[in-house]
LUMTORKE-811708 format. One line per field, with one value per atom (N, C-alpha, C): x, y, z; residue number from 1; atom name; residue in three letters. Coordinates in steps of 0.05 Angstrom, whole numbers, plus 5000, padded with zeros to 4 digits. Layout:
N
x: c(X, ...)
y: c(Y, ...)
z: c(Z, ...)
i: c(NUM, ...)
at: c(CA, ...)
aa: c(ala, ...)
//
This chain:
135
x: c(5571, 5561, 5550, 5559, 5549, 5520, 5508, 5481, 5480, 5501, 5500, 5496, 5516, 5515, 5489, 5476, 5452, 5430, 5434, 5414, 5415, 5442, 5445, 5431, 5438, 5431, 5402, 5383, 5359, 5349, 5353, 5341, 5323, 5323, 5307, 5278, 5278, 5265, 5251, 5259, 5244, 5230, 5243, 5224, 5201, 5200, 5176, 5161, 5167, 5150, 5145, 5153, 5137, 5119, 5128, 5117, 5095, 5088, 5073, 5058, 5059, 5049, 5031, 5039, 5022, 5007, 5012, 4993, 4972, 4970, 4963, 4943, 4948, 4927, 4912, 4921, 4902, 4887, 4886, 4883, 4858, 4862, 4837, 4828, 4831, 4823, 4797, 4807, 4782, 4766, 4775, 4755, 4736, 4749, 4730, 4706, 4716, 4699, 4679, 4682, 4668, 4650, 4662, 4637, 4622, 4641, 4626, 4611, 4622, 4607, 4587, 4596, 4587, 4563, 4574, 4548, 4556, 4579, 4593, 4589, 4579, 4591, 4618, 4625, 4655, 4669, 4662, 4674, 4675, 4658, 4666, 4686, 4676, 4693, 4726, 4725, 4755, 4774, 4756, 4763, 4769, 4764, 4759, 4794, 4795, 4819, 4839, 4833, 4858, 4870, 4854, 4857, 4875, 4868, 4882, 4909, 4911, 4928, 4963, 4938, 4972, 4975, 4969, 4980, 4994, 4989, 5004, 5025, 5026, 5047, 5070, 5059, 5075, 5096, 5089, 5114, 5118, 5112, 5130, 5147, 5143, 5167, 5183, 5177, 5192, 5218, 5197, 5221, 5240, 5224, 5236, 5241, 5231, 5238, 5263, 5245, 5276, 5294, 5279, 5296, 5312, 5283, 5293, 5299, 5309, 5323, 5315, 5302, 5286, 5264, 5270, 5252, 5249, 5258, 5248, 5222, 5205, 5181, 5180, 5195, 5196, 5202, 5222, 5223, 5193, 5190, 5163, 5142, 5140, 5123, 5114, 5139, 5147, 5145, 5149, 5146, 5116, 5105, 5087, 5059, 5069, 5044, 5058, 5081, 5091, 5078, 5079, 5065, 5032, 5019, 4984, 4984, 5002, 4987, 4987, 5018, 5015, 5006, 4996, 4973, 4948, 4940, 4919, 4917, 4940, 4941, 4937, 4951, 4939, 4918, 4897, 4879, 4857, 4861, 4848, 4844, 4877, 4872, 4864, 4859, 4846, 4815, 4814, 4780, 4765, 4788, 4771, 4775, 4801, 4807, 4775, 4771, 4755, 4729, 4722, 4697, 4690, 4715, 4715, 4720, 4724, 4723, 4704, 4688, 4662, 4643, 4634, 4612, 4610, 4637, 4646, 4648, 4665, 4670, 4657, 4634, 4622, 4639, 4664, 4678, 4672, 4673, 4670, 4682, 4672, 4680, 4711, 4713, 4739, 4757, 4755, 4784, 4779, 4765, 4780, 4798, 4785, 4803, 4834, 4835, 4862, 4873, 4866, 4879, 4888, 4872, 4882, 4905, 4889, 4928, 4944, 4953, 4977, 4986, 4966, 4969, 4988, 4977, 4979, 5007, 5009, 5039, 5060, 5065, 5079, 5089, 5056, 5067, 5071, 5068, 5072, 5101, 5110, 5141, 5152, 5147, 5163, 5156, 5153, 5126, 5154, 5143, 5167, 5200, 5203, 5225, 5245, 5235, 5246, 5235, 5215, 5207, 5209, 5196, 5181, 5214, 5231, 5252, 5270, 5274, 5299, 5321, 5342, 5372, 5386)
y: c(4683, 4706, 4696, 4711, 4696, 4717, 4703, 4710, 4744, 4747, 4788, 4803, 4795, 4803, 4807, 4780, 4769, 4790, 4792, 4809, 4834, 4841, 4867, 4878, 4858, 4863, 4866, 4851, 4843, 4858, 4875, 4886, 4904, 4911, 4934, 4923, 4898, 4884, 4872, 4852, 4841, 4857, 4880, 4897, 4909, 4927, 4929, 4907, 4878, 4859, 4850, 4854, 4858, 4889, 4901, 4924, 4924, 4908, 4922, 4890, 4870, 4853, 4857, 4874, 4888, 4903, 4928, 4945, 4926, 4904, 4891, 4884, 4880, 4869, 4893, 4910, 4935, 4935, 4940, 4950, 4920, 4898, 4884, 4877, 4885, 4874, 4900, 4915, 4948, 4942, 4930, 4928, 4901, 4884, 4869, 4875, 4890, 4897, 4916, 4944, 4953, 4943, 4921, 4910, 4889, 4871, 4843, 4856, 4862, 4875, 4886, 4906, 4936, 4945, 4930, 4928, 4953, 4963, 4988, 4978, 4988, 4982, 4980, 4960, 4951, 4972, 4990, 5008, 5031, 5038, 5056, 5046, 5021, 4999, 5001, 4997, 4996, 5025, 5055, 5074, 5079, 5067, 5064, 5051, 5030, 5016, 5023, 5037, 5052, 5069, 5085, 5121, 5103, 5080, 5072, 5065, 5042, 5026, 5053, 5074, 5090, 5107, 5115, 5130, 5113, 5085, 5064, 5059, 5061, 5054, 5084, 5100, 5128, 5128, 5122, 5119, 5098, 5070, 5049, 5059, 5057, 5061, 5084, 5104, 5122, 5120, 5102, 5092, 5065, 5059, 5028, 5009, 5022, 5011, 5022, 5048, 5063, 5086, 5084, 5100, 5126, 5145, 5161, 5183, 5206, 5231, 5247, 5254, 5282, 5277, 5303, 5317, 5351, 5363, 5384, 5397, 5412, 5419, 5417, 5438, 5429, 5397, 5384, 5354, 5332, 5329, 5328, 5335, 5348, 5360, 5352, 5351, 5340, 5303, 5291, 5259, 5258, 5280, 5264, 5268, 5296, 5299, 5277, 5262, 5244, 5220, 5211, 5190, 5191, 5211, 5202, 5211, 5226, 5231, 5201, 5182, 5150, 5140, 5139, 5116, 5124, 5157, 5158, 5146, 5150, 5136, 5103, 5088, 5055, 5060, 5067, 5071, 5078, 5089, 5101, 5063, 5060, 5027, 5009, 5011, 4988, 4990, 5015, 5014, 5011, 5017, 5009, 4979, 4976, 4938, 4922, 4930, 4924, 4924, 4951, 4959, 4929, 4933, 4911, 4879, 4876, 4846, 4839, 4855, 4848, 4854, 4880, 4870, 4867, 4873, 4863, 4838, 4819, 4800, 4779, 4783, 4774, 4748, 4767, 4749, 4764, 4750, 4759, 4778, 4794, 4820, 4816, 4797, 4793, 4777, 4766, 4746, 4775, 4794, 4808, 4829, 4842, 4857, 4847, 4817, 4800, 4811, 4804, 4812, 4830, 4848, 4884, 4891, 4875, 4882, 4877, 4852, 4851, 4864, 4867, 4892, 4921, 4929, 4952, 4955, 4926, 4934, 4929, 4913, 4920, 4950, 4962, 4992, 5009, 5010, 5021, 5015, 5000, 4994, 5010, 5009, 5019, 5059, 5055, 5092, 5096, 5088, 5098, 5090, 5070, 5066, 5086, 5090, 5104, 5134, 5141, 5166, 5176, 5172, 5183, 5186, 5162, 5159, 5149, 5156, 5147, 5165, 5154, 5166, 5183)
z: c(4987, 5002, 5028, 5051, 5079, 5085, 5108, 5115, 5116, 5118, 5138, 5108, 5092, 5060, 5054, 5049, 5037, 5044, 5073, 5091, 5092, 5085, 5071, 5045, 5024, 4998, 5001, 5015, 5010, 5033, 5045, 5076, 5064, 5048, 5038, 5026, 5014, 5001, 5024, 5045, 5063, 5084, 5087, 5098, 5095, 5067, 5052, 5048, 5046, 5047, 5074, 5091, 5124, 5125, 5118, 5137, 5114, 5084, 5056, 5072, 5081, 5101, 5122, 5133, 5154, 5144, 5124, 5108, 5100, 5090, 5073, 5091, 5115, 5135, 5144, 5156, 5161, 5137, 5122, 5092, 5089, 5097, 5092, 5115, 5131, 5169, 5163, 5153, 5156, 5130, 5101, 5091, 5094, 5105, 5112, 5143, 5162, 5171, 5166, 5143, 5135, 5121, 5109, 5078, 5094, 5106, 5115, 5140, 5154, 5188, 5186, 5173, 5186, 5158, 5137, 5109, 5099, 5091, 5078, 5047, 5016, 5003, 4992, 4967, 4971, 4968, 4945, 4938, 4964, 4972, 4999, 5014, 5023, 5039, 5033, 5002, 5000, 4998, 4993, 5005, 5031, 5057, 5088, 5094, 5083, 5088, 5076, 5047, 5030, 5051, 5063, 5077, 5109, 5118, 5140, 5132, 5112, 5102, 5099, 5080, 5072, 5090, 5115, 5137, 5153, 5155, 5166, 5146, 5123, 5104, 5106, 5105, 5096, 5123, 5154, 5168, 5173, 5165, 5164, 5144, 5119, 5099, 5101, 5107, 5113, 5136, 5150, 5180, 5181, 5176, 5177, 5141, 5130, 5095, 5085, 5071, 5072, 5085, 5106, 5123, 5118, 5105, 5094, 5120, 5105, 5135, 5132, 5112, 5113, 5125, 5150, 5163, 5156, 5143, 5139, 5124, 5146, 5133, 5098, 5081, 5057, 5047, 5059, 5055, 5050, 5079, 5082, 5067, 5061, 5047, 5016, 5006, 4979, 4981, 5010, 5009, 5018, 5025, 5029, 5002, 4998, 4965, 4951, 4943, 4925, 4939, 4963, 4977, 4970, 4981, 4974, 4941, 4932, 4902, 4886, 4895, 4886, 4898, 4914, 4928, 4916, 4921, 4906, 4875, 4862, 4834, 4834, 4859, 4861, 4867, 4888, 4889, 4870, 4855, 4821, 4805, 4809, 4795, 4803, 4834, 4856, 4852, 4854, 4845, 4825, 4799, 4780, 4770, 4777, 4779, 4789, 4812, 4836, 4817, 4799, 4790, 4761, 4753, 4724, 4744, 4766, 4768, 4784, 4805, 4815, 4790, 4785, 4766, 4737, 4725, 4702, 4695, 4714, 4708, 4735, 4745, 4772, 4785, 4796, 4819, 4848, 4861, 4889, 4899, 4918, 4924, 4946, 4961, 4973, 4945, 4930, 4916, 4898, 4893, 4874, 4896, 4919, 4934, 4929, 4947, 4944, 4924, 4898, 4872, 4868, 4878, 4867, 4887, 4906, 4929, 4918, 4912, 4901, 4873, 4860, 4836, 4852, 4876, 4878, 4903, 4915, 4930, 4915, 4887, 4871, 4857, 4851, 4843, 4867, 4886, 4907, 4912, 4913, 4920, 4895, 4879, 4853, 4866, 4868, 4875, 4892, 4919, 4936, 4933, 4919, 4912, 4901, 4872, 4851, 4846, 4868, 4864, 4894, 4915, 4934, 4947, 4962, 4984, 4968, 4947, 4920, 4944, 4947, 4965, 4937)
i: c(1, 1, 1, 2, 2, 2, 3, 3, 3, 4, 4, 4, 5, 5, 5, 6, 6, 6, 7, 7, 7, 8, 8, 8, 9, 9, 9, 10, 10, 10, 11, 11, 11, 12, 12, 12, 13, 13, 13, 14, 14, 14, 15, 15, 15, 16, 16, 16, 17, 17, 17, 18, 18, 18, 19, 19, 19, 20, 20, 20, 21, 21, 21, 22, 22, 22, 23, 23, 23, 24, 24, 24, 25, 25, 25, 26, 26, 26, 27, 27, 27, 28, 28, 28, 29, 29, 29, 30, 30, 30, 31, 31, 31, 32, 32, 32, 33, 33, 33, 34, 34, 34, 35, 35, 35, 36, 36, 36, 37, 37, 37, 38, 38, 38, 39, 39, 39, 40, 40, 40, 41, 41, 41, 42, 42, 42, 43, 43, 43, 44, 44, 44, 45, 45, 45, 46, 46, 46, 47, 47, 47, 48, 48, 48, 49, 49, 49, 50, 50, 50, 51, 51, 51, 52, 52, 52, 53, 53, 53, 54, 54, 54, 55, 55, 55, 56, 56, 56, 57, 57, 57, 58, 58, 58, 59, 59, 59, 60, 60, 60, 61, 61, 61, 62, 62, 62, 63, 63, 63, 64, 64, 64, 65, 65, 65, 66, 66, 66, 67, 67, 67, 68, 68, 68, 69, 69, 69, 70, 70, 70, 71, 71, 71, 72, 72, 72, 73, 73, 73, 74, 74, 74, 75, 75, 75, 76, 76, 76, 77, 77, 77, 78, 78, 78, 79, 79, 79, 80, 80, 80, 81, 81, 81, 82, 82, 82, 83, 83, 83, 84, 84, 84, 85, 85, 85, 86, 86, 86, 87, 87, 87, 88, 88, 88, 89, 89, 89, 90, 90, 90, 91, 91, 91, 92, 92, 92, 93, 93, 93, 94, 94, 94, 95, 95, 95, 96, 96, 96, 97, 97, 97, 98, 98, 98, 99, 99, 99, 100, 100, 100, 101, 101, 101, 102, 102, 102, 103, 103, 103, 104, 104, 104, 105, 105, 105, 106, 106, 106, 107, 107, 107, 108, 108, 108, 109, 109, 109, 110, 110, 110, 111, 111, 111, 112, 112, 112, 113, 113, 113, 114, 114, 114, 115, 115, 115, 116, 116, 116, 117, 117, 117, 118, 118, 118, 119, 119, 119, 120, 120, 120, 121, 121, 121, 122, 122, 122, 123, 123, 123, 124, 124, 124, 125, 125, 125, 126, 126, 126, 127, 127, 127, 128, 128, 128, 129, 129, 129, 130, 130, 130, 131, 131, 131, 132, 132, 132, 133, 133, 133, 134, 134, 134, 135, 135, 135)
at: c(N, CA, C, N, CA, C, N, CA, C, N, CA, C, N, CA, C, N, CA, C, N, CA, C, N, CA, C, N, CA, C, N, CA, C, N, CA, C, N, CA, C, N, CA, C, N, CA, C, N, CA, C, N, CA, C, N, CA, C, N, CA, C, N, CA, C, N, CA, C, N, CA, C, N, CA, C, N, CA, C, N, CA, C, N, CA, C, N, CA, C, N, CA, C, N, CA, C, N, CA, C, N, CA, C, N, CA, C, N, CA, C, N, CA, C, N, CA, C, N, CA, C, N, CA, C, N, CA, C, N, CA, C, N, CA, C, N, CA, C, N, CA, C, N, CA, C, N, CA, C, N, CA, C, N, CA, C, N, CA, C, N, CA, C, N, CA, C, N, CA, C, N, CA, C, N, CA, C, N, CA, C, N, CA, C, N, CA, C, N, CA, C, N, CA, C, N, CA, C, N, CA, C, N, CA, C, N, CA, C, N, CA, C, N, CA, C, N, CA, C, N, CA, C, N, CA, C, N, CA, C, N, CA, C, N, CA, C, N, CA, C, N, CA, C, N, CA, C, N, CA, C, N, CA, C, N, CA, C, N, CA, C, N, CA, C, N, CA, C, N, CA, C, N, CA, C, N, CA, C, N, CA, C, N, CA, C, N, CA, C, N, CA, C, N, CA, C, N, CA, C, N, CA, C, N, CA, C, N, CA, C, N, CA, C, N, CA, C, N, CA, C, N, CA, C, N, CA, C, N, CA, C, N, CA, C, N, CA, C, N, CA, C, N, CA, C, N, CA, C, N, CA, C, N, CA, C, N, CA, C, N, CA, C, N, CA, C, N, CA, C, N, CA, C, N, CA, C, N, CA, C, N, CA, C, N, CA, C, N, CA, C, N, CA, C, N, CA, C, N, CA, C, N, CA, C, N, CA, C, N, CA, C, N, CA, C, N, CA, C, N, CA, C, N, CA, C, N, CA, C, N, CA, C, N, CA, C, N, CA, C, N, CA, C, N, CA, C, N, CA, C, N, CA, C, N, CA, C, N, CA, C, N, CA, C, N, CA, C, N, CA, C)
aa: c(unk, unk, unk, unk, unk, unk, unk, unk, unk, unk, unk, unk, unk, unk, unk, unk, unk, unk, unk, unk, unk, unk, unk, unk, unk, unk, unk, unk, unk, unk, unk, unk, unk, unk, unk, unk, unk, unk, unk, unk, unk, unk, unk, unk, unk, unk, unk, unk, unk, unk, unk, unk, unk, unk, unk, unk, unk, unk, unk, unk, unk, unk, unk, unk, unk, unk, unk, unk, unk, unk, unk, unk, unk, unk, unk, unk, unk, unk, unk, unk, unk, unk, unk, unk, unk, unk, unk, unk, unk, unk, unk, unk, unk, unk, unk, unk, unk, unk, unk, unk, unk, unk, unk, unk, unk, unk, unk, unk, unk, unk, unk, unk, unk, unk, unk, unk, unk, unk, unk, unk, unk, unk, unk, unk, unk, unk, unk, unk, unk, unk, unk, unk, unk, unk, unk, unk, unk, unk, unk, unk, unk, unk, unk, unk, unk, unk, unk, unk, unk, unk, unk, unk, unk, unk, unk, unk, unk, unk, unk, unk, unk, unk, unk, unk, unk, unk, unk, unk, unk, unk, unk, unk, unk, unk, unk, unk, unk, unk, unk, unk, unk, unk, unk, unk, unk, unk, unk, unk, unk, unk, unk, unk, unk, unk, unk, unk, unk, unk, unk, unk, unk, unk, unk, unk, unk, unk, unk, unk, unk, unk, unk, unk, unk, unk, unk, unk, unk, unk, unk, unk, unk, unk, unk, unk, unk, unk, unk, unk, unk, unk, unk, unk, unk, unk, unk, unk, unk, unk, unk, unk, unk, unk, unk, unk, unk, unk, unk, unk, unk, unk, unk, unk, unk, unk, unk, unk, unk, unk, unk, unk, unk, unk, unk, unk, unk, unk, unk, unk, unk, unk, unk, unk, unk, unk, unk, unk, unk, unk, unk, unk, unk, unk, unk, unk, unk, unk, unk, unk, unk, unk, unk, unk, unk, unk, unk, unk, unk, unk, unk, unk, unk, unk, unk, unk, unk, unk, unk, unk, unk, unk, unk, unk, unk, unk, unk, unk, unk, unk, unk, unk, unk, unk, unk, unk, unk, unk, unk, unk, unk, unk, unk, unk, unk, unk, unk, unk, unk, unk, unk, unk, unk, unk, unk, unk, unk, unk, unk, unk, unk, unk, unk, unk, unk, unk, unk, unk, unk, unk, unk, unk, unk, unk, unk, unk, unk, unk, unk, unk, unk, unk, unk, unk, unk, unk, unk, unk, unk, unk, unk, unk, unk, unk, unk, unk, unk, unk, unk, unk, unk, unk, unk, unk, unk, unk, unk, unk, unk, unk, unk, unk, unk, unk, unk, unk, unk)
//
């Protein structure tokens, strides 16, 4: 299989891991300035960067992931209650991840953030994948 193939097969995949890359950074660029800066608790904190992270995620992936085509008001409408209702659902598990490994299990408030990210751009890919911009 030559490079164009490869990049075919996998374009969908390396993108969401750029653009879920970038989310990933908004998403801790804001909670770390809320919590560390600005003295937000974590849990607020990590509400602050959730609410940035998936408005920055909902038209990357939409545009450049999977490139979906619906624009029609009803369209829309339907990607985007499917978009915050699953983020709100990672979100549900980010926080309480967050709640059981800071004071549950007293790890630090950034290596458990880390953690739960990657808990949650896994189900997030599956979210929009197979539900939200399924072709």
């Amino acid at each position: 299989m030559n490079a164009t193939n490869h990049y075919k097969k996998y374009s969908e995949i390396l993108s969401y891991l750029i653009f879920g890359g970038l989310t990933t950074a908004v998403s801790m660029a804001s909670y770390y300035i809320c919590n560390t800066k600005w003295g937000v608790h974590y849990l607020i904190a990590n509400v602050i960067s959730w609410v940035l992270a998936v408005f920055f995620a909902y038209i990357t992936n939409k545009c450049f992931v999977f490139h979906a085509k619906e624009w029609s008001f009803a369209g829309l409408k339907r990607e985007l209650q499917l978009f915050f209702g699953a983020r709100l659902f990672s979100l549900g598990m980010e926080e309480l991840g967050l709640l059981l490994l800071v004071s549950g299990l007293d790890w630090g408030e950034n290596p458990a953030k880390f953690l739960m990210q990657g808990i949650v751009i896994a189900m997030n890919y599956g979210f929009s994948k197979w539900v939200i911009f399924k072709k």
